[in-house]
C-alpha positions in Angstrom: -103.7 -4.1 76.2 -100.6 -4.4 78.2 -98.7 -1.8 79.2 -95.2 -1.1 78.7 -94.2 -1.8 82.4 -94.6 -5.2 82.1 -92.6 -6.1 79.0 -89.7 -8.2 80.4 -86.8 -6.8 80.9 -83.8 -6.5 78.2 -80.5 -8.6 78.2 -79.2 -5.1 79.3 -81.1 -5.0 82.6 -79.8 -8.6 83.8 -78.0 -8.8 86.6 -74.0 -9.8 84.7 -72.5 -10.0 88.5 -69.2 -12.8 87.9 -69.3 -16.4 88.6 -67.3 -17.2 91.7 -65.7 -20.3 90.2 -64.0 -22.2 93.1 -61.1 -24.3 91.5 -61.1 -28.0 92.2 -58.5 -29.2 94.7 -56.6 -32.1 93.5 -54.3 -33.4 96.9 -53.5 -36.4 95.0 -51.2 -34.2 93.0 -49.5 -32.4 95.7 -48.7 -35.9 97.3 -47.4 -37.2 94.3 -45.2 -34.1 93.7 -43.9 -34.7 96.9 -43.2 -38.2 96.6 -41.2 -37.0 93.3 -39.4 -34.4 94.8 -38.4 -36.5 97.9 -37.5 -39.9 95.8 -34.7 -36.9 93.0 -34.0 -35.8 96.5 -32.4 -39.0 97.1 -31.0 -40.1 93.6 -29.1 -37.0 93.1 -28.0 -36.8 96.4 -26.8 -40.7 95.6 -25.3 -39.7 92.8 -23.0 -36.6 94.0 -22.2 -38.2 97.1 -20.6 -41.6 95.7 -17.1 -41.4 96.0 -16.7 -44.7 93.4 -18.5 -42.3 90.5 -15.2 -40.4 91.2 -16.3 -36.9 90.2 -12.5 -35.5 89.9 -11.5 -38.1 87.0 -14.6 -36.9 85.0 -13.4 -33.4 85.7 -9.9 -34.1 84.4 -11.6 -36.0 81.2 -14.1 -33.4 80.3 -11.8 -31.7 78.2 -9.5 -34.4 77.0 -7.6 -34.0 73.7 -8.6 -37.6 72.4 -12.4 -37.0 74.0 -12.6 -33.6 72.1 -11.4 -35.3 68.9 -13.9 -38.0 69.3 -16.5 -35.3 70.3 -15.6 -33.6 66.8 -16.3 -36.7 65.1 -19.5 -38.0 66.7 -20.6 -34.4 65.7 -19.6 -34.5 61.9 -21.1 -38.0 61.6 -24.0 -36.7 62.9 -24.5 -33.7 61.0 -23.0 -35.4 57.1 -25.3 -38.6 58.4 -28.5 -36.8 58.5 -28.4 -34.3 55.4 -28.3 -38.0 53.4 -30.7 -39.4 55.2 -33.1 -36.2 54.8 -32.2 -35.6 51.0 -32.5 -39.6 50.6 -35.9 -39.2 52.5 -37.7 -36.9 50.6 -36.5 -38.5 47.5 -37.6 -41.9 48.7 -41.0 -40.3 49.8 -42.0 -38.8 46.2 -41.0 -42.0 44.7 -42.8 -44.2 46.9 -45.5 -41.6 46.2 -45.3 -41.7 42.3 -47.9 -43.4 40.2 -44.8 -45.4 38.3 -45.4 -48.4 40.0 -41.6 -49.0 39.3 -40.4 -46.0 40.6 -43.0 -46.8 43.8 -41.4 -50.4 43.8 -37.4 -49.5 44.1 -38.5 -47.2 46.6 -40.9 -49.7 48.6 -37.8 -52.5 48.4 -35.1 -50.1 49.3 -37.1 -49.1 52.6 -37.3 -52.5 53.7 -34.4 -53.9 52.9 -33.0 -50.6 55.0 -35.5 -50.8 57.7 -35.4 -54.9 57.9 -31.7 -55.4 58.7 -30.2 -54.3 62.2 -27.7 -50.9 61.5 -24.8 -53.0 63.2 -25.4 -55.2 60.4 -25.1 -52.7 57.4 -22.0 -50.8 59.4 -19.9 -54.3 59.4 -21.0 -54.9 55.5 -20.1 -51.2 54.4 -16.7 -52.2 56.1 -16.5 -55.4 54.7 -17.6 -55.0 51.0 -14.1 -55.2 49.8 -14.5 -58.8 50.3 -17.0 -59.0 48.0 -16.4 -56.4 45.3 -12.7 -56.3 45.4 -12.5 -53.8 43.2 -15.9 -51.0 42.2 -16.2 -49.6 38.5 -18.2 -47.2 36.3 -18.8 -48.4 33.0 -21.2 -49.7 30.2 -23.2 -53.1 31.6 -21.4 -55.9 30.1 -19.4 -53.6 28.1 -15.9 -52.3 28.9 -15.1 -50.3 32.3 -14.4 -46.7 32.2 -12.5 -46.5 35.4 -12.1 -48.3 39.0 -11.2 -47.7 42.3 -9.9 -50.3 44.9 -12.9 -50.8 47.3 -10.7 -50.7 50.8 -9.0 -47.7 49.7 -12.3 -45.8 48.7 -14.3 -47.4 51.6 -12.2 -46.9 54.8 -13.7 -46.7 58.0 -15.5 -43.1 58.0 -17.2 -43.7 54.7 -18.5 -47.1 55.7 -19.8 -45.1 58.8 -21.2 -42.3 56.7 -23.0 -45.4 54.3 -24.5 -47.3 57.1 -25.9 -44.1 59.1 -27.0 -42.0 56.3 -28.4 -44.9 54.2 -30.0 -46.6 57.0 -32.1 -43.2 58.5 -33.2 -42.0 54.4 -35.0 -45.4 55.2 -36.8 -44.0 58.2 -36.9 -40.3 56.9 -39.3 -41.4 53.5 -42.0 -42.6 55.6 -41.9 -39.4 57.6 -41.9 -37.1 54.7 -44.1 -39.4 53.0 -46.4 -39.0 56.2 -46.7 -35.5 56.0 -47.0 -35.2 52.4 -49.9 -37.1 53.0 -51.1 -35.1 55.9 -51.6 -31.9 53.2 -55.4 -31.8 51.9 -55.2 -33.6 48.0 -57.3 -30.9 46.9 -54.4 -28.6 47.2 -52.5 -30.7 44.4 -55.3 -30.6 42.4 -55.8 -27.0 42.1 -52.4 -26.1 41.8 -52.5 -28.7 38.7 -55.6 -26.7 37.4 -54.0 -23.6 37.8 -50.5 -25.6 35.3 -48.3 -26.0 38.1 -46.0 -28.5 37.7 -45.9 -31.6 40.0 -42.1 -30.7 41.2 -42.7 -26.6 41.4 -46.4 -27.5 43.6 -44.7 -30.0 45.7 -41.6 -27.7 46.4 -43.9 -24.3 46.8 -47.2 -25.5 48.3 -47.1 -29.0 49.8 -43.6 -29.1 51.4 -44.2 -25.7 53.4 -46.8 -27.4 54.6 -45.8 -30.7 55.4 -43.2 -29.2 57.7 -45.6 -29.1 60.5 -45.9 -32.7 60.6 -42.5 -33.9 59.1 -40.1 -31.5 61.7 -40.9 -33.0 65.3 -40.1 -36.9 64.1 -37.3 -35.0 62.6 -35.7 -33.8 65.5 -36.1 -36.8 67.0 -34.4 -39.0 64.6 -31.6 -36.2 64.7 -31.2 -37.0 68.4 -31.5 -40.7 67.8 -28.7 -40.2 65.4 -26.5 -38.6 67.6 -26.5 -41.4 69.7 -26.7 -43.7 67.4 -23.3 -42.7 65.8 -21.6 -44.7 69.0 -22.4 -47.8 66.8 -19.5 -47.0 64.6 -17.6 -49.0 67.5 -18.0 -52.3 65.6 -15.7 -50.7 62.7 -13.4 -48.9 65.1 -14.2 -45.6 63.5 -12.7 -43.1 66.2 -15.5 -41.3 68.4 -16.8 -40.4 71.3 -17.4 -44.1 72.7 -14.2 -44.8 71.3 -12.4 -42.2 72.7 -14.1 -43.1 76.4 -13.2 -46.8 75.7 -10.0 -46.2 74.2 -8.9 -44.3 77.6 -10.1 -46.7 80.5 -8.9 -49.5 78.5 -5.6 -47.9 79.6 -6.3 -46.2 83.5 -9.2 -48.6 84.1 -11.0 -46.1 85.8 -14.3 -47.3 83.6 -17.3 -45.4 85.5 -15.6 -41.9 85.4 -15.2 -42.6 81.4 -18.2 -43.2 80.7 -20.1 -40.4 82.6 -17.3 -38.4 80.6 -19.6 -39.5 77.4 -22.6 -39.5 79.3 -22.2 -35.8 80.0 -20.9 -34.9 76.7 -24.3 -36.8 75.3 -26.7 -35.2 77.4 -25.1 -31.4 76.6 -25.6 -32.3 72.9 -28.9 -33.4 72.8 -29.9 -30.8 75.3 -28.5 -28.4 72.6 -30.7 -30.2 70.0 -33.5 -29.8 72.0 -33.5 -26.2 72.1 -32.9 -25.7 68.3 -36.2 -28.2 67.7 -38.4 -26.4 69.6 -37.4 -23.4 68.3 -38.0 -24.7 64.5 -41.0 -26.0 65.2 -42.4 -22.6 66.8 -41.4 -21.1 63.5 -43.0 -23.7 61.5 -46.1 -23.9 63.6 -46.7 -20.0 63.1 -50.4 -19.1 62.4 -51.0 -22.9 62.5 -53.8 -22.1 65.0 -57.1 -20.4 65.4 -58.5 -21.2 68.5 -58.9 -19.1 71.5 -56.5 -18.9 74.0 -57.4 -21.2 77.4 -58.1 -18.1 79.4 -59.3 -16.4 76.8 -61.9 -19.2 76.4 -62.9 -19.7 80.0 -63.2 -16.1 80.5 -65.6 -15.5 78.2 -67.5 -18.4 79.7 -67.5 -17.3 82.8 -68.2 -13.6 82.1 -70.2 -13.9 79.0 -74.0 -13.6 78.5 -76.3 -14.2 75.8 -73.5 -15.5 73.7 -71.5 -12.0 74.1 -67.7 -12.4 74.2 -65.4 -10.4 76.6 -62.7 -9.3 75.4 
């Protein structure tokens, strides 16, 4: 009969003295950060030093009349360009993901037409369509015409830009909503349709909300792209910020200077854009995550025994 001296001793009794963990050092790091620091060092030193980049022209440009105008414009493309490509988008994405397989055809054709032909291509043709529908009409098909318009005079130049951006990224946008649509667990659908939802009222209250997560990064990122990409408008001679910058050094030839002018005004905008991304996203991605913070989770390695957590 043992005695109660030698039962082992309780999880209580062990020793719980800290792990010295000795982090790992990693040199190859520290050289390559200095190789990176040394090899900016140099570039931006490059840069401000050059007297041909001619710092004091882009100074005198920055706040131009005719850049600020084109700066308005680039912004208003942008902004007009992408609510139609978003509202196109998700109604491209719930047709392409209807079980009409019409509906899920138009949808399917209009996506690759869009996506198959360059923008440049669909800018010039907006301008152009004049020479092929001389006039455009709302009417009865092969019946009489209600009324008309002239094509050039309700096509000009900003509206041929506004068609050829927003109808080219509603392309691009229905495969990202349709991508997070998809991303939502189909059981979802099928309970709210147990519980008589309608298709529109679960997709707008349960699956959307959802699908935010996924469809808001590629989001922000097209609405970058699209910023940029509104310097296309060029080929049509719609007046903005490239064409303000071109329109001035085709006159002073000062060329470089010009364009850092639009370079600068770029990089402030879609540093701007940035910021208000990540800040959507963080609201979106609220209670998205259950999982221990990192040094939550090594702590309670490190400091844990018999499964126990610290907290």
């Amino acid at each position: 009969m043992s005695s109660s001296s030698d039962a082992p001793p309780s999880e209580a009794s062990v020793d719980t003295e800290p792990i010295k963990a000795v982090p790992v050092r990693h040199y190859g790091r520290w050289v390559a950060g200095v190789v990176i620091l040394f090899l900016a060092f140099i570039i931006v030193r490059s840069i401000i030093t050059n007297d041909n980049l001619q710092w004091p022209v882009v100074g005198d440009y920055l706040f131009n009349d005719r850049i600020l105008r084109g700066l308005q414009n680039t912004l208003i493309l942008t902004v007009i360009s992408m609510v139609v490509g978003i509202l196109g988008g998700v109604l491209l994405a719930v047709m392409r993901l209807s079980p009409n397989p019409l509906t899920k055809g138009a949808a399917g054709i209009y996506i690759w037409l869009f996506r198959g032909t360059p923008l440049i291509t669909q800018l010039v043709f907006w301008n152009f369509l004049a020479y092929a529908y001389p006039r455009l009409g709302l009417g009865i098909p092969f019946g009489p015409e209600f009324v008309s318009w002239d094509t050039n005079t309700l096509i000009n130049q900003f509206t041929a830009s506004l068609l050829g951006l927003g109808l080219n990224e509603a392309a691009y946008m229905a495969e990202i909503v349709r991508s997070g649509i998809q991303s939502i667990d189909s059981g979802q659908l099928e309970a709210a349709s147990a519980l008589g939802m309608k298709r529109t009222t679960t997709l707008r209250r349960i699956i959307l909300p959802q699908a935010m997560r996924v469809i808001v990064p590629p989001t922000g990122n097209e609405t970058i792209a699209m910023l940029k990409t509104t310097s296309l408008v060029v080929s049509i001679g719609y007046f903005e910020l490239m064409v303000a910058a071109q329109s001035i050094y085709a006159q002073n030839y000062k060329i470089i200077p010009l364009l850092l002018v639009a370079v600068v005004w770029y990089l402030f905008m879609t540093s701007i854009l940035t910021i208000i991304q990540i800040q959507i996203e963080k609201r979106f991605a609220r209670g998205s995550s259950r999982a221990v913070p990192v040094r939550a989770a090594w702590r309670n390695r490190l400091f844990s025994r018999g499964g126990g957590n610290v907290t």
